[in-house]
C-alpha positions in Angstrom: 0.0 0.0 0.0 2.8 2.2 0.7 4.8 1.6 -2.4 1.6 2.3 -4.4 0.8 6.1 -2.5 4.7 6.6 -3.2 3.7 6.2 -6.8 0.5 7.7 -7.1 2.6 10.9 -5.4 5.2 10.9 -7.5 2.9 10.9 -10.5 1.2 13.9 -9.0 3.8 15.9 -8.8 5.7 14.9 -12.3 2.3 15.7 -13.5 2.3 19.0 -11.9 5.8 20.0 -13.0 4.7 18.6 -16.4 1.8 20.9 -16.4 4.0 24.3 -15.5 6.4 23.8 -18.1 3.4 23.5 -20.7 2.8 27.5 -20.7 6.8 27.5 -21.8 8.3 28.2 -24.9 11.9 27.0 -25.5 13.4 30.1 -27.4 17.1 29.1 -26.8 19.2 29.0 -30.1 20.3 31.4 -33.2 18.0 33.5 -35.1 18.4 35.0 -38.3 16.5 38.1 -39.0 13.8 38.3 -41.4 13.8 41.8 -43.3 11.0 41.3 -45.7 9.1 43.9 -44.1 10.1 47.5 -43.5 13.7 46.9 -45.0 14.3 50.4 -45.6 13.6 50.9 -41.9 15.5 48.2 -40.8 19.0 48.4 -42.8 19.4 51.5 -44.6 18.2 53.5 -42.2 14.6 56.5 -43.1 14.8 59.1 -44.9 15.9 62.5 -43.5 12.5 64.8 -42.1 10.2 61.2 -42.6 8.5 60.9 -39.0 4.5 60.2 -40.6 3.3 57.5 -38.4 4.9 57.9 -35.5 3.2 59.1 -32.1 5.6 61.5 -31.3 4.7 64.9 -29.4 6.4 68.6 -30.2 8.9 68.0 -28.2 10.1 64.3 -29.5 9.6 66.5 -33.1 12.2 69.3 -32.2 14.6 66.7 -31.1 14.2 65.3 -34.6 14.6 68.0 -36.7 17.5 69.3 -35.0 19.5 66.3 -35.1 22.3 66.2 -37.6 23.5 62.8 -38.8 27.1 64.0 -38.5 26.7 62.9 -35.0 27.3 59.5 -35.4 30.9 60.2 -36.9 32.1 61.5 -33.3 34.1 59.1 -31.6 32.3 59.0 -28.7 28.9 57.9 -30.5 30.5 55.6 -32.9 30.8 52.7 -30.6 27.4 53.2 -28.8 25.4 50.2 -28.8 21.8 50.4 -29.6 19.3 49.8 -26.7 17.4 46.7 -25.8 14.3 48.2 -27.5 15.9 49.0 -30.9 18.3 46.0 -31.0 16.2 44.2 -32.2 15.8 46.1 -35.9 18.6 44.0 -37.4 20.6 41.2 -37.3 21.1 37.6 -35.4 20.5 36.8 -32.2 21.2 34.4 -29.5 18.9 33.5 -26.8 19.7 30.9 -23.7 18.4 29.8 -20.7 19.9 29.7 -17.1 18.0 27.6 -15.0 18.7 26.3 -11.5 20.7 22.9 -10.8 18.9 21.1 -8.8 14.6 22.2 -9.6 15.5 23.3 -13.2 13.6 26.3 -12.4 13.9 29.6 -15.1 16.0 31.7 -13.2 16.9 33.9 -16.4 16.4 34.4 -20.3 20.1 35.7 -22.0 19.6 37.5 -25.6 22.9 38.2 -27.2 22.7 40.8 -29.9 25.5 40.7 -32.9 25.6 44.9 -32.8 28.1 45.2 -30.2 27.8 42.0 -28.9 25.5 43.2 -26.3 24.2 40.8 -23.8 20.7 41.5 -21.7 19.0 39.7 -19.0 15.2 39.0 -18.9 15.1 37.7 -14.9 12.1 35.2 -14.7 12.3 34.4 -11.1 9.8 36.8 -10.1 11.9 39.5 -8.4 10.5 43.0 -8.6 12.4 46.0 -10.7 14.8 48.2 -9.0 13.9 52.0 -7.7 13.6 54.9 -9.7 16.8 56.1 -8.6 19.2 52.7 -10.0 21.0 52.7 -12.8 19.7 53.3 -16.6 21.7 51.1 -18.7 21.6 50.4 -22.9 19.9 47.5 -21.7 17.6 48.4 -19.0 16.0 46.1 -16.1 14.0 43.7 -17.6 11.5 40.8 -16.0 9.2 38.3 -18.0 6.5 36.3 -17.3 4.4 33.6 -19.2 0.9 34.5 -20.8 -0.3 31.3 -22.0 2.1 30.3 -24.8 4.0 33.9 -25.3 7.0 35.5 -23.1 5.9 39.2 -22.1 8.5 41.0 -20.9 8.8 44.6 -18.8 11.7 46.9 -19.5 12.4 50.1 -17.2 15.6 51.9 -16.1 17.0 52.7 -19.9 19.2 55.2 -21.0 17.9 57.6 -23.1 17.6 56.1 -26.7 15.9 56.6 -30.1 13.0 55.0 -31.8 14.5 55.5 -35.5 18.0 56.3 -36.7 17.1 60.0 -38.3 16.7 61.7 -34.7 13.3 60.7 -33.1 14.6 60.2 -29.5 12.9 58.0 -27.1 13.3 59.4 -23.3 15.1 57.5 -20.1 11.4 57.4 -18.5 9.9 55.0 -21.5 8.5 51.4 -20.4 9.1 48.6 -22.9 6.4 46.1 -23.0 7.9 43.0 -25.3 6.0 39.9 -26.5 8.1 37.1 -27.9 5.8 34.6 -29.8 7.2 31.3 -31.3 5.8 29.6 -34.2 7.6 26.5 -34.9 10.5 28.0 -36.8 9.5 31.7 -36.5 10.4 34.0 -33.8 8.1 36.7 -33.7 9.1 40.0 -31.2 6.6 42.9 -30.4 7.6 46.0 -29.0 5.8 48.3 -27.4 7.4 51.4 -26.0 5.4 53.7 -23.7 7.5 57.5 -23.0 5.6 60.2 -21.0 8.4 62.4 -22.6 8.2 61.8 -26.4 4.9 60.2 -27.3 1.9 60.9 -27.0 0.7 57.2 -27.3 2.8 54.4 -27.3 4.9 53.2 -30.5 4.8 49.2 -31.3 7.0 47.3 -33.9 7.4 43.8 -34.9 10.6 41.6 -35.7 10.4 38.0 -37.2 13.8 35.9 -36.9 13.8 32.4 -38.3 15.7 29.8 -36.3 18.9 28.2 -37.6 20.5 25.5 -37.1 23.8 26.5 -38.8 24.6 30.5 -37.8 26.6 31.9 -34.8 26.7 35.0 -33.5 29.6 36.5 -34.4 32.0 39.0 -33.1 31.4 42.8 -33.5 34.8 44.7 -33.0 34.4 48.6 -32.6 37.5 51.0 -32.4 36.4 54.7 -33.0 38.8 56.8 -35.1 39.0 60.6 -35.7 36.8 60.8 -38.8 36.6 64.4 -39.2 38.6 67.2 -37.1 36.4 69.4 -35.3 37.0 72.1 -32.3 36.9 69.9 -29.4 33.4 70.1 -27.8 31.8 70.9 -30.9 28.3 68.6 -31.5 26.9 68.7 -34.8 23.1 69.7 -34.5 20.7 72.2 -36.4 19.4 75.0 -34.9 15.2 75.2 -34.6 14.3 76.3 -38.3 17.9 76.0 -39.9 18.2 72.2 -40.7 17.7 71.9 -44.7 17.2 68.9 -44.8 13.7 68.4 -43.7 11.8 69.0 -46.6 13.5 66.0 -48.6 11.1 63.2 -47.9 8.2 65.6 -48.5 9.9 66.9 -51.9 10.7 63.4 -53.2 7.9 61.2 -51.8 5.4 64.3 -52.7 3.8 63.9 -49.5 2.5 67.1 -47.7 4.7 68.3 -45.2 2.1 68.5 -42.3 1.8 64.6 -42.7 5.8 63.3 -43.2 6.4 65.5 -39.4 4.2 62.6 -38.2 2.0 63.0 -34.8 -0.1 60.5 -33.5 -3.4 61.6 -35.6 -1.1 60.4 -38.7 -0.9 56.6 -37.5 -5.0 55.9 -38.0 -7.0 55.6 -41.0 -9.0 58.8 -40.0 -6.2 60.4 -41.2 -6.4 60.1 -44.9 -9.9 62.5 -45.2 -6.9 65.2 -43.1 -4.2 64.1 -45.9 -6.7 64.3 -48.7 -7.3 68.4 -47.9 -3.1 69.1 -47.8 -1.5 70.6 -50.3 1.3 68.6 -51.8 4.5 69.5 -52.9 4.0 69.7 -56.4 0.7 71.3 -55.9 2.6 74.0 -53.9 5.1 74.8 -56.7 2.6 74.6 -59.9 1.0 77.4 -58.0 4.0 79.0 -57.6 4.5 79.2 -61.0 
């Protein structure tokens, strides 16, 4: 009798650990990213003065259009690694688990990035974020939990960063909410970046990876150089009005200007009876003619 209870308890619990581990995804290996959608975006980078769609208030707008791409030339930003909410726009990753000897318990999700080999932890043992008063890192503080079959994840404590790579900033206040959803072969990784600074409702992207059996994550050496010499403490920036570059994405997309400086309004269908009563570029000159 007491051999059988030993075994009828055993069963329960292997049944109950069997149970848990259902609502868990195994995410560990490489994945390749998939850039068949916003490739522009994604590689070579938006246009110059293109900010339509985006939530972003007049503050988050200023920051854009004085921002001078000659920035990125100074040694000191040259070697800055993206953050844990933009990392994700290109190239492989690497995800692995670290789970405790003896229960096998999740302690932690690791993500390696190939830009700058940066490394970030996603803590799945239930410990609470930090004060507001820790460190910001590239990285951020990030904890995860399991909502059925997907990995949702809450970021805080980042440094300040940027949502695109032609000036839209994204504040050190912003929470990142992340969902990562497997599909078979198919990685796919929402984003969703709430900043009380910058945006007036939150900003979401997606990123697919496929999973390979054959890629690594490579090394990523960065040594910045002198590219150009400039008076030491010089930044290169526009002044409010003075940047001409800002009209480029209007002029060659012929999309009216009101529009490409974005706002939340311009991320919702509504939008297009708004779009349909702007004057265009071309409009603009033919009546300047």
């Amino acid at each position: 009798m007491g051999k059988i209870c030993c075994r009828v308890s055993l069963l329960f619990v292997f049944s109950i650990a069997s149970f848990s581990a259902l609502a868990e995804k195994n995410f560990s290996g490489v994945w390749v990213g998939n850039y068949s959608e916003d490739f522009p975006d994604r590689l070579p980078g938006p246009e110059l003065g293109d900010y339509a769609g985006l939530p972003l208030n007049d503050a988050d707008r200023l920051r854009a259009q004085s921002w001078s791409a000659s920035l990125i030339a100074l040694p000191e930003y040259q070697c800055r690694v993206h953050p844990s909410d933009y990392a994700s726009s290109f190239a492989n990753i690497r995800i692995w688990e670290e789970r405790e000897p003896i229960t096998e318990q999740l302690i932690a999700i690791r993500i390696q990035h190939f830009a700058w080999q940066t490394r970030r932890t996603i803590w799945m043992d239930g410990r609470e974020h930090p004060p507001e008063y820790a460190q910001h890192t590239a990285m951020g503080y990030s904890t995860g939990e399991w909502v059925a079959h997907q990995l949702k994840v809450k970021t805080t404590h980042l440094k300040e960063g940027w949502l695109r790579r032609n000036g839209v900033a994204r504040s050190d206040q912003a929470t990142v909410t992340e969902y990562f959803i497997r599909h078979d072969d198919i990685l796919t990784w929402t984003v969703i970046i709430d900043d009380p600074v910058y945006l007036d409702e939150p900003f979401i992207r997606n990123r697919d990876y496929i999973y390979s059996i054959d890629s690594q994550v490579g090394n990523y050496p960065c040594d910045p150089v002198i590219e150009m010499v400039r008076e030491p403490g010089y930044i290169p920036h526009h002044l409010p009005g003075t940047n001409p570059d800002l009209l480029i994405y209007s002029e060659r997309h012929d999309i009216p200007v009101e529009a490409a400086m974005g706002g939340a309004n311009t991320m919702y269908p509504e939008y297009i009876e708004r779009l349909q009563e702007l004057p265009k570029p071309s409009e603009l000159r033919a009546g300047q003619e």
